[in-house]
C-alpha positions as CSV (number, residue, x, y, z in Angstrom):
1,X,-5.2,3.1,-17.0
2,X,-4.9,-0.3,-14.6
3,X,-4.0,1.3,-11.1
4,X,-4.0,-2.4,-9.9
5,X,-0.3,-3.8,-9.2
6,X,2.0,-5.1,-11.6
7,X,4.3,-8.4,-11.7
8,X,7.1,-6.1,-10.3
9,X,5.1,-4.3,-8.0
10,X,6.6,-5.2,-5.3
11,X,10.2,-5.0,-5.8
12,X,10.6,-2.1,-3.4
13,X,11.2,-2.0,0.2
14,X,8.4,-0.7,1.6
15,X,8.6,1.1,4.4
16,X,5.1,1.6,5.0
17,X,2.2,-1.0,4.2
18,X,-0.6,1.4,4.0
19,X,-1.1,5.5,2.7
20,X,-3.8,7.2,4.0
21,X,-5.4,10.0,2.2
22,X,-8.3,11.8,3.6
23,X,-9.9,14.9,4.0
24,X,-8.5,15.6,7.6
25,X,-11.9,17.8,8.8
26,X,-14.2,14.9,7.1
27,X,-13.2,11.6,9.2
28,X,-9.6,12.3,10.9
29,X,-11.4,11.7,14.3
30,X,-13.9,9.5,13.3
31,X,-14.2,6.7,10.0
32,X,-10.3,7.4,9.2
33,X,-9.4,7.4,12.7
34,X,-11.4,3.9,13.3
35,X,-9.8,2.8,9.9
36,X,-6.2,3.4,11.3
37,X,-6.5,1.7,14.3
38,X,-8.1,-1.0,13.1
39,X,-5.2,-1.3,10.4
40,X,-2.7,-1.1,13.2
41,X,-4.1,-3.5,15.2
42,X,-4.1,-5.9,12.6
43,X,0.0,-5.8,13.0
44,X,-0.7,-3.5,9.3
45,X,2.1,-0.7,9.2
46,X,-0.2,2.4,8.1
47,X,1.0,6.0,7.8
48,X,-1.7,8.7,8.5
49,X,-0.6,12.0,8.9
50,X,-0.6,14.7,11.1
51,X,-2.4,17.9,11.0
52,X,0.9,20.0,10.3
53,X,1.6,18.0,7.4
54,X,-1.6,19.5,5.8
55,X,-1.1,22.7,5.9
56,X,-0.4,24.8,3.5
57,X,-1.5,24.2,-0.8
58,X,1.1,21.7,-1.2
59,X,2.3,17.9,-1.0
60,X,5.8,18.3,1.6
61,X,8.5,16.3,1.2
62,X,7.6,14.1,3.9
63,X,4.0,13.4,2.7
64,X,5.5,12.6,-0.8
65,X,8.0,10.0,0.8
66,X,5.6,8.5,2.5
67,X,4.0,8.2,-0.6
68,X,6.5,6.6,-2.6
69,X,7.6,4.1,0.7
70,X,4.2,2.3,0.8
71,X,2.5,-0.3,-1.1
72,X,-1.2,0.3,-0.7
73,X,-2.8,3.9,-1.0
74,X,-6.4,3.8,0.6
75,X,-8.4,7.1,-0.4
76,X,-11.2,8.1,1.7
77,X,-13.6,10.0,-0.4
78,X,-15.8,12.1,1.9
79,X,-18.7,15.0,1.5
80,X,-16.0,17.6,1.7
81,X,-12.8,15.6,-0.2
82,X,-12.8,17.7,-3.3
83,X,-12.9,20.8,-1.3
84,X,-9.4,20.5,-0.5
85,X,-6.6,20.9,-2.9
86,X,-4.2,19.8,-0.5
87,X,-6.4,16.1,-1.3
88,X,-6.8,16.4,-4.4
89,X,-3.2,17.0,-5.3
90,X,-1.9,14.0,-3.2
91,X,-4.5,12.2,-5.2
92,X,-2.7,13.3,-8.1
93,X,0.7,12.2,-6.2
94,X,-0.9,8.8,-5.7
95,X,-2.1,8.1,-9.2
96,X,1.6,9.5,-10.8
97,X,3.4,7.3,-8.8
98,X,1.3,4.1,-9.4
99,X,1.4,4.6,-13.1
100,X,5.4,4.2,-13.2
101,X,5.6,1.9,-9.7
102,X,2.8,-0.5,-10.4
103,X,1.2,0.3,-6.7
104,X,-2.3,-0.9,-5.6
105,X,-4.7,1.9,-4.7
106,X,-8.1,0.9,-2.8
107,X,-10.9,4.0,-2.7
108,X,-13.6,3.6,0.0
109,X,-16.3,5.7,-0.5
110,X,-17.6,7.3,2.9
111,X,-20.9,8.5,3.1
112,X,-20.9,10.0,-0.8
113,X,-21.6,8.1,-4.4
114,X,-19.2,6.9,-5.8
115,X,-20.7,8.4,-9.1
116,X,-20.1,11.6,-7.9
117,X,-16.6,11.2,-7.1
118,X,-16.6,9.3,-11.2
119,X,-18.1,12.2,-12.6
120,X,-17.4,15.1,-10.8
121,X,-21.1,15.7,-9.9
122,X,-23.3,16.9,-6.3
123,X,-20.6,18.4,-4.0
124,X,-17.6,17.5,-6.1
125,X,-19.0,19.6,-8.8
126,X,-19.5,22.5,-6.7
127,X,-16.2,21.9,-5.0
128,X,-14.2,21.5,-8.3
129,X,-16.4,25.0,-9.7
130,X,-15.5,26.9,-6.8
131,X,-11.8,26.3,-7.4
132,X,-11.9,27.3,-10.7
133,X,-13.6,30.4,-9.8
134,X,-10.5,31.2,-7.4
135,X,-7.9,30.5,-10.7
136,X,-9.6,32.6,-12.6
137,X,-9.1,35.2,-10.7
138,X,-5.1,34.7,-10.1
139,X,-4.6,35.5,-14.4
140,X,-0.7,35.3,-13.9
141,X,-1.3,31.4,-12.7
142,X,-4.2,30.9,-14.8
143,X,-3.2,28.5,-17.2
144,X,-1.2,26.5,-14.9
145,X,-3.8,26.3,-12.4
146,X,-7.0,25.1,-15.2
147,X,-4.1,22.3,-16.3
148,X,-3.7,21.4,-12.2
149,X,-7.8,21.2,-12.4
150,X,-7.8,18.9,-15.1
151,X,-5.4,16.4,-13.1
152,X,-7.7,16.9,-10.2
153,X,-11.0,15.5,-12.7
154,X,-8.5,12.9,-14.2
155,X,-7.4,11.3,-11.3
156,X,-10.9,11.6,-9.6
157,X,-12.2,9.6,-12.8
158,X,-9.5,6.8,-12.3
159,X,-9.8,6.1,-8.8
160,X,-13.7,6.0,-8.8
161,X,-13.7,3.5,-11.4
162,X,-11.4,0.9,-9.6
163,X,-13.4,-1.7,-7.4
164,X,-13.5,-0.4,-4.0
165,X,-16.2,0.4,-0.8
166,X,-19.0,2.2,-0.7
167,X,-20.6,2.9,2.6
168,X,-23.7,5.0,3.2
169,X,-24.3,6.1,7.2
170,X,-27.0,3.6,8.5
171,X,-26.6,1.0,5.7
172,X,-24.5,-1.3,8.8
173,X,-22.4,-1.2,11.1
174,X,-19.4,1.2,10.8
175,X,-16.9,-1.3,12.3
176,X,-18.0,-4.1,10.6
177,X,-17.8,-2.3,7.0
178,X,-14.1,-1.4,8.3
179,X,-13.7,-5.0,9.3
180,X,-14.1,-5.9,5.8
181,X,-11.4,-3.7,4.5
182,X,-9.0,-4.7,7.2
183,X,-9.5,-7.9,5.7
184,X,-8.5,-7.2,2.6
185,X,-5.6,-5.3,3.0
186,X,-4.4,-8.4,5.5
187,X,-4.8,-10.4,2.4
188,X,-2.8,-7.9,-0.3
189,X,0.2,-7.7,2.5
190,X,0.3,-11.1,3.7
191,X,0.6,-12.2,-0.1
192,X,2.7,-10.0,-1.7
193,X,6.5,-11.5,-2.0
194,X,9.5,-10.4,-0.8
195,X,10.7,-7.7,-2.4
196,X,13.5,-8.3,-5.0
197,X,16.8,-6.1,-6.1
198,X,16.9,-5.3,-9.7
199,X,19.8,-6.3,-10.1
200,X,20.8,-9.6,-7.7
201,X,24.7,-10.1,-7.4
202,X,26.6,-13.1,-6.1
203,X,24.0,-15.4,-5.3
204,X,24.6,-18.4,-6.6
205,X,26.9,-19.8,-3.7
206,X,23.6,-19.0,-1.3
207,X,21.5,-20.7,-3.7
208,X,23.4,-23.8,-3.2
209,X,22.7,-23.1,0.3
210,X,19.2,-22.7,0.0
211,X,18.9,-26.1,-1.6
212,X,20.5,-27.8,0.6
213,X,18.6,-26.6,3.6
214,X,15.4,-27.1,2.0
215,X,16.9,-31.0,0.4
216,X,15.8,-29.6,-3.3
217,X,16.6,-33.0,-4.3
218,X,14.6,-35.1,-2.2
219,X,11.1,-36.7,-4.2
220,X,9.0,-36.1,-0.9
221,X,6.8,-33.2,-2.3
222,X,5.9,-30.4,0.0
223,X,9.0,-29.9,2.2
224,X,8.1,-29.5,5.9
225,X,10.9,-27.5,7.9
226,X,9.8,-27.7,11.7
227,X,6.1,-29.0,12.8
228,X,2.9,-27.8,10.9
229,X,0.9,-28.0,13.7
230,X,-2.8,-26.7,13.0
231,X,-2.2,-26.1,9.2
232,X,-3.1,-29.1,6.6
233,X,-3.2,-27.0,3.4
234,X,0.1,-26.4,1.6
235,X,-0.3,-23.1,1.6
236,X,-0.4,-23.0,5.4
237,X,2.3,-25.1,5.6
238,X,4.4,-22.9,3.1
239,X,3.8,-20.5,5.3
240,X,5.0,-22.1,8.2
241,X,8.3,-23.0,6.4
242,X,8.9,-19.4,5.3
243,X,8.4,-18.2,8.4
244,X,10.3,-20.9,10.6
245,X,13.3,-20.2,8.2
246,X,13.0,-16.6,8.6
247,X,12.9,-16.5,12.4
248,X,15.2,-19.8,12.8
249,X,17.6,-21.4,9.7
250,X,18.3,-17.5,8.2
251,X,19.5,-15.8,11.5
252,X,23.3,-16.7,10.9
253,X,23.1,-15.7,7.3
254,X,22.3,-11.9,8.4
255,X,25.2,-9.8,8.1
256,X,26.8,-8.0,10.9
257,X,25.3,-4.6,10.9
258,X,21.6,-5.7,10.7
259,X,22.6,-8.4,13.8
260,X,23.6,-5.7,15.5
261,X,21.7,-2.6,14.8
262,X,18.5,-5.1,14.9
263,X,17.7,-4.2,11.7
264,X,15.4,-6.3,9.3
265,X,16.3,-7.9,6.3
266,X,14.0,-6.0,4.1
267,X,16.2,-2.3,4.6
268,X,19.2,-4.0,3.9
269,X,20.8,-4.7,0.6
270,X,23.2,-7.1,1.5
271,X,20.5,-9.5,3.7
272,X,17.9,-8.9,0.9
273,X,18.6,-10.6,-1.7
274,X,19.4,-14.3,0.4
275,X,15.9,-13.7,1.9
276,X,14.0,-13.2,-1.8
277,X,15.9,-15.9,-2.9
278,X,14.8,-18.6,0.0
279,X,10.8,-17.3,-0.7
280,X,11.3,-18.0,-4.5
281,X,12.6,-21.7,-3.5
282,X,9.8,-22.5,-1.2
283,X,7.4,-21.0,-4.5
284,X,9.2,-23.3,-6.5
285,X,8.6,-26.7,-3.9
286,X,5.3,-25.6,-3.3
């Protein structure tokens, strides 16, 4: 199954940019904990959960909307991951909701091989053994609990095999391994387009506007909207027109109750489609 993101990936608004899952007694305070920061810091919107959310044996509503609001999941396999069923079942959330939403997942291996996470082997084995031991033994739930076990192997399998990072405690430094997958993230967010309704209505009257601000018909190639100062490369200096119309030429197109609840664009479905249209225009010049 390809877990990687889809052409329509991104036509939800996110409210999140990052998932966390972890194994809370494994890395909260530590790896995960760097790993969030770090994400934050990086302006990265990233929801890690609390330790009230996991309690209990199963996924709460607000863990599963948090879930389905964000556009990367990032899996922290640890020693003790597969111990938890509380884990492996948001794993399970994860993987269901990227098969029919086309979300990116990214698995970082902490400290374990990522073989044994692929195959179920070392202290996923015993972890995965010891839960079936504990089904057994509940015979009214058994059948439903062996298929749940099977979903737990499955998803384990698919994640595992998706290109992600291994680190291995004294193979480098921890914040420079972290550093790296910052990075990447900043790159998945940074390019990922504007999200787009389904089903776009009335739009061609701000199309004509969209032309005409960005003079569709002129023959001077890459059309600079404000000074490029610092970026040569017409990809920085897309970026710089995006982002001058976004803070600058779009303001007066906003309607009324994101002007004055301060609202962004991306939560509202009257400003949204304006502001998907504009980014497909500067694809199209660029």
């Amino acid at each position: 199954m390809d877990l990687h993101p889809s052409s329509s990936s991104f036509s939800y608004a996110f409210t999140y940019d990052v998932f966390l899952s972890f194994r809370g007694s494994d890395t909260r305070h530590t790896f995960t904990g760097y790993l969030h920061k770090a994400l934050c810091d990086k302006g990265i919107h990233t929801f890690i959960d609390d330790e009230e959310l996991q309690r209990g044996d199963e996924i709460t509503p607000a863990l599963f909307k948090a879930i389905q609001e964000s556009r990367i999941a990032i899996s922290v396999f640890s020693i003790n991951y597969a111990s938890s069923s509380f884990c492996l079942d948001e794993l399970v959330t994860i993987i269901d909701y990227i098969k029919t939403k086309g979300r990116l997942v990214l698995p970082v291996f902490y400290n374990v091989d990522p073989s044994h996470v692929r195959h179920q082997t070392g202290t996923y084995d015993n972890a995965l053994a010891e839960h079936e031991g504990w089904f057994k033994n509940n015979k009214e739930k058994f059948e439903d609990n062996m298929k749940r076990l099977q979903k737990w192997k499955t998803a384990l399998t698919q994640v595992a095999n998706l290109s992600g990072y291994h680190y291995k405690l004294g193979d480098g430094y921890e914040h420079e391994f972290i550093g790296k997958i910052v990075e990447e993230v900043s790159r998945k967010v940074s390019r990922a387009l504007l999200p787009v309704a389904d089903y776009p209505v009335g739009l061609d009257a701000r199309v004509l506007k969209v032309k005409s601000l960005l003079d569709v018909g002129s023959d001077d190639g890459v059309h600079i909207i404000g000074e490029a100062e610092g970026e040569t490369t017409e990809e920085g200096i897309l970026d710089q027109e995006f982002g001058l119309l976004m803070t600058k030429g779009l303001k007066r197109w906003m309607c009324a109750s994101c002007e004055r609840e301060k609202r962004t664009f991306d939560t509202c479905k009257n400003c949204l489609p304006i502001f998907s249209c504009i980014h497909v225009w500067l694809l199209y010049l660029h």
